[in-house]
C-alpha positions in Angstrom: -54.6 -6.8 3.7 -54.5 -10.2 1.6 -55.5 -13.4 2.4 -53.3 -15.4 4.1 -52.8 -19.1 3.3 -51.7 -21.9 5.4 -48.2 -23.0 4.6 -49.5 -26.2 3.2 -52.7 -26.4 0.8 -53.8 -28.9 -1.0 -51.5 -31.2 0.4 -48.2 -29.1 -1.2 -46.1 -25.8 0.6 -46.1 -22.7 -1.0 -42.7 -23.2 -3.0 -43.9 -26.6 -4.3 -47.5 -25.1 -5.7 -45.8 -21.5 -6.8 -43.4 -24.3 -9.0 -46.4 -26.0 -10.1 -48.5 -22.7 -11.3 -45.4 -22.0 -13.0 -45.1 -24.9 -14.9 -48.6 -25.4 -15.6 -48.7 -21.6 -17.0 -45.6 -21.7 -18.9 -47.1 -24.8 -21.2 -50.5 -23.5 -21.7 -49.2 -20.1 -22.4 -46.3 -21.5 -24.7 -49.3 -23.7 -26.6 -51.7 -20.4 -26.6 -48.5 -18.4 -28.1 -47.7 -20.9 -30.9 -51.7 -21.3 -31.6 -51.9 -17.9 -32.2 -49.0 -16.9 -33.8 -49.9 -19.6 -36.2 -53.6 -18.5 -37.0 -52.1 -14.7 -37.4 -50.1 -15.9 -40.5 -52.7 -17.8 -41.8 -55.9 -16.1 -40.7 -58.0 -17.7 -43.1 -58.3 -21.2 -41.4 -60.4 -19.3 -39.0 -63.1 -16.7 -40.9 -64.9 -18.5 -43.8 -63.4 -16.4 -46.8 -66.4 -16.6 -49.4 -68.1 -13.7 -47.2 -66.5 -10.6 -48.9 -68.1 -8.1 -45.8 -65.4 -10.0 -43.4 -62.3 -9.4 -45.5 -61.8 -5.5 -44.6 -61.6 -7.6 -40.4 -59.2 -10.0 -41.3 -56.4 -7.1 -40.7 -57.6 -6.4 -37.4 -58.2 -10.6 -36.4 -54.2 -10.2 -37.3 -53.2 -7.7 -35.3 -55.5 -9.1 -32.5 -53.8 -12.3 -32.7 -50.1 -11.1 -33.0 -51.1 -9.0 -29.7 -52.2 -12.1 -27.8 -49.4 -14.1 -29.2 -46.8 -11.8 -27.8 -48.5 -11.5 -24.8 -48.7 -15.1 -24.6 -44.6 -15.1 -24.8 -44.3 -12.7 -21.9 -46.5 -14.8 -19.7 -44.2 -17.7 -20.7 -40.9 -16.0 -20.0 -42.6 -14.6 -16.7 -44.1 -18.6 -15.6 -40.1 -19.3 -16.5 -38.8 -17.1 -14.2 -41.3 -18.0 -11.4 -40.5 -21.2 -11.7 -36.3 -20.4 -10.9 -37.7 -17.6 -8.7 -39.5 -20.2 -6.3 -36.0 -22.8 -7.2 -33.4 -20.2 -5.7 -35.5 -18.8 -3.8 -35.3 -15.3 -4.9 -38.8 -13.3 -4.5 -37.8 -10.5 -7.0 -37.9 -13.4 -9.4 -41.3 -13.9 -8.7 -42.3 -9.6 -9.2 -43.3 -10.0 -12.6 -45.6 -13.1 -12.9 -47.2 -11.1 -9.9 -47.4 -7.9 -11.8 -48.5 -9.5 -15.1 -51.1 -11.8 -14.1 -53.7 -9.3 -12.4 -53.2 -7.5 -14.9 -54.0 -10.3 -17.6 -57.3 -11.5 -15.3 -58.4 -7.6 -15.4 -57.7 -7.3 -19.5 -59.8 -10.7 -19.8 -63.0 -9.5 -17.4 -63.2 -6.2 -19.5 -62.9 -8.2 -22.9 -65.7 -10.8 -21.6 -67.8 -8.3 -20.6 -67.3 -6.1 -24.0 -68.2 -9.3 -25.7 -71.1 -10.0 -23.4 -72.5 -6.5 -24.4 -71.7 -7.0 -27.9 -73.4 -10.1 -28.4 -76.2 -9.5 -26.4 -79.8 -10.9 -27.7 -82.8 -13.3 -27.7 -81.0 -16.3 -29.1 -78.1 -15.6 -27.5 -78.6 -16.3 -24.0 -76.7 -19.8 -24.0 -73.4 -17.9 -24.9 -73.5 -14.9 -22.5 -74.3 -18.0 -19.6 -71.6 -20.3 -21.3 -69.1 -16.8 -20.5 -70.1 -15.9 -17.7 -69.4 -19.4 -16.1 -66.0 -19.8 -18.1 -65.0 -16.1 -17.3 -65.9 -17.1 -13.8 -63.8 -20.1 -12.9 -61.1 -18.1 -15.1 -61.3 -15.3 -12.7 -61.7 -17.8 -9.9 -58.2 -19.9 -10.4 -56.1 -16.8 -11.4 -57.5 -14.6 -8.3 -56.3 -18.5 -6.0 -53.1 -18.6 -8.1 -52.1 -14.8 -7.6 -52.6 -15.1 -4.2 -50.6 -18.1 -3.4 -47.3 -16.7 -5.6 -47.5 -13.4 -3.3 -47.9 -15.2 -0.1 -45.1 -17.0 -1.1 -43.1 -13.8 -2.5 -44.1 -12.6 1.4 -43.1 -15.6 2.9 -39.7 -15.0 0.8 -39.3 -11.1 2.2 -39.6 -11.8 5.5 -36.7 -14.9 5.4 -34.8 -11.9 4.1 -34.3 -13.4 0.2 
């Protein structure tokens, strides 16, 4: 059973703020991609290279980085095709974005919470809080998000798209 939304929220229909998400998601990923592409080829600029215990990371901050950065591309090319998915009207369209970004929101509450573990200690109390409230409203607009695209990828099936 998923929750159903009204035809019109926020003062938009469901085509209207399905075009929206996609556009919105397709620059931040597309800025996210380019960001870390960038910092994979020059690592440095971010890990303070006079510490010679961090250098033997640095391979692993590149691989990291070249992972998110491709992922970063796929959520583009998927925000892409939502966007002429929700255009034409064509619901299959819309089957990856819908696939991908659960996925993405589980992938980033596993990695907050490994971080949260990792880092946890006396001083540290300010950035497991800061996390927790950021990982929140992350999880919070993706979960809203998500479940607007499939209403309107179920709004599409039943008109027979």
């Amino acid at each position: 059973m998923v929750v159903e939304f009204p035809k019109f929220c926020f003062g938009v229909t469901l085509k209207t703020g399905t075009i929206i998400i996609g556009v919105v998601q397709s620059i931040f990923s597309f800025m996210f991609m380019i960001l870390c592409a960038a910092y994979a080829e020059n690592p440095n600029e971010l890990v303070d290279m006079s510490d010679k215990s961090i250098i033997p990371d640095i391979y692993t901050l590149r691989c990291l980085l070249i992972l998110i950065s491709t992922v970063s591309a796929l959520q583009c090319i998927f925000s892409i095709l939502l966007i002429f998915g929700a255009e034409t009207n064509r619901p299959l369209l819309l089957l990856p974005w819908i696939i991908l970004n659960p996925t993405a929101i589980v992938i980033y509450v596993i990695t907050t919470i490994i971080g949260i573990i990792h880092h946890t200690g006396l001083n540290n109390r300010s950035f497991i809080v800061g996390h927790l409230i950021v990982g929140l409203a992350v999880c919070l607009i993706g979960g809203y998000n998500t479940l607007r695209v499939y209403n309107y990828y179920r709004h599409l099936k039943t008109l027979n798209f």
